[in-house]
C-alpha positions in Angstrom: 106.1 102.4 85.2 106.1 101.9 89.2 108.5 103.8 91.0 109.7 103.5 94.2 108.2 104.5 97.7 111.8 106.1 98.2 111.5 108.3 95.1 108.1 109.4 95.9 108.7 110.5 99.1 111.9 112.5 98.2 109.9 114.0 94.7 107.0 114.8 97.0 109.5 116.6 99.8 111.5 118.5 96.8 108.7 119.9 95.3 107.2 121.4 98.9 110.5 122.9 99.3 109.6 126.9 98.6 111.2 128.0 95.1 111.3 124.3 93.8 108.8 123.9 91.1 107.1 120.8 90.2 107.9 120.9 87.1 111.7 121.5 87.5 111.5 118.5 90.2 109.9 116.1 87.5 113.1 117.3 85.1 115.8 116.4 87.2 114.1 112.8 89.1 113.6 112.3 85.4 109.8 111.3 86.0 106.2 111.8 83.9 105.4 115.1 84.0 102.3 115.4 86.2 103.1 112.6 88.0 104.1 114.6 91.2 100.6 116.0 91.7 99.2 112.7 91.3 101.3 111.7 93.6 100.2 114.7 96.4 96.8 113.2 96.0 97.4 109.7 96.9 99.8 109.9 99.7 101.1 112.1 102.4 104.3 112.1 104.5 103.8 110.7 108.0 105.8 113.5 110.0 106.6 110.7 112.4 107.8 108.3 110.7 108.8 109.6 107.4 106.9 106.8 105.3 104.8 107.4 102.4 101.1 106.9 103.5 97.7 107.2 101.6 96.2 110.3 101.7 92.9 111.7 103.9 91.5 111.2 101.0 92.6 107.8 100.3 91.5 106.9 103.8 88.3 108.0 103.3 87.5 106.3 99.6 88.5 103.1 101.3 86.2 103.1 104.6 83.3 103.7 102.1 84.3 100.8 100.3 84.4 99.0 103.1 81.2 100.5 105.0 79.5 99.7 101.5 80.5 96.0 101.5 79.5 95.7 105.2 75.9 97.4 104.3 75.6 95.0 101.4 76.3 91.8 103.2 73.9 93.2 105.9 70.8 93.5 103.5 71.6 90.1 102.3 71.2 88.5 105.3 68.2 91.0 106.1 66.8 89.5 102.9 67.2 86.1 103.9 65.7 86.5 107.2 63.2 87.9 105.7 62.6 84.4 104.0 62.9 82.1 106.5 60.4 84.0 108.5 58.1 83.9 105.4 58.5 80.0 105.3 58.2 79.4 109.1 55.4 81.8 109.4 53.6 79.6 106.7 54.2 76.4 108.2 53.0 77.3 111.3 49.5 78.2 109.6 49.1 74.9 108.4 
């Protein structure tokens, strides 16, 4: 089931309330138990604007991602130049 972005944010802010529990907060939103510490690892609370937001740790996974896509399309095209200069370099010998 997908919930909301509004119902996240207000589980998440109920349960950091001191003398809520987790567990009573999933009870009365009426959502999967567990869910709420799921939820604390993928976002966070932007104290600015209120919105839900992935988490440090969110933000991280997905600059490795993308620094491992960006290293991987730099070998190829290593790789490649490595080939043309193999092919130039024996045409020029003959």
């Amino acid at each position: 089931m997908k919930y909301p972005d509004e119902l996240k944010r207000e589980a998440l802010n109920l349960a950091s309330k001191p003398g809520m529990s987790v567990a009573q907060v999933e009870r009365d939103l009426g959502i999967t138990p567990g869910l709420i510490y799921k939820w604390r690892q993928r976002y966070r609370i932007d104290e600015n604007s209120d919105e839900l937001k992935p988490s440090a740790e969110r933000e991280s996974e997905a600059e490795i991602r993308r620094l491992q896509h960006e290293l991987a399309v730099a070998r190829e095209q290593r790789d490649i130049l490595k080939k043309a200069i193999q092919v130039f370099s024996q045409e020029s010998k003959r």
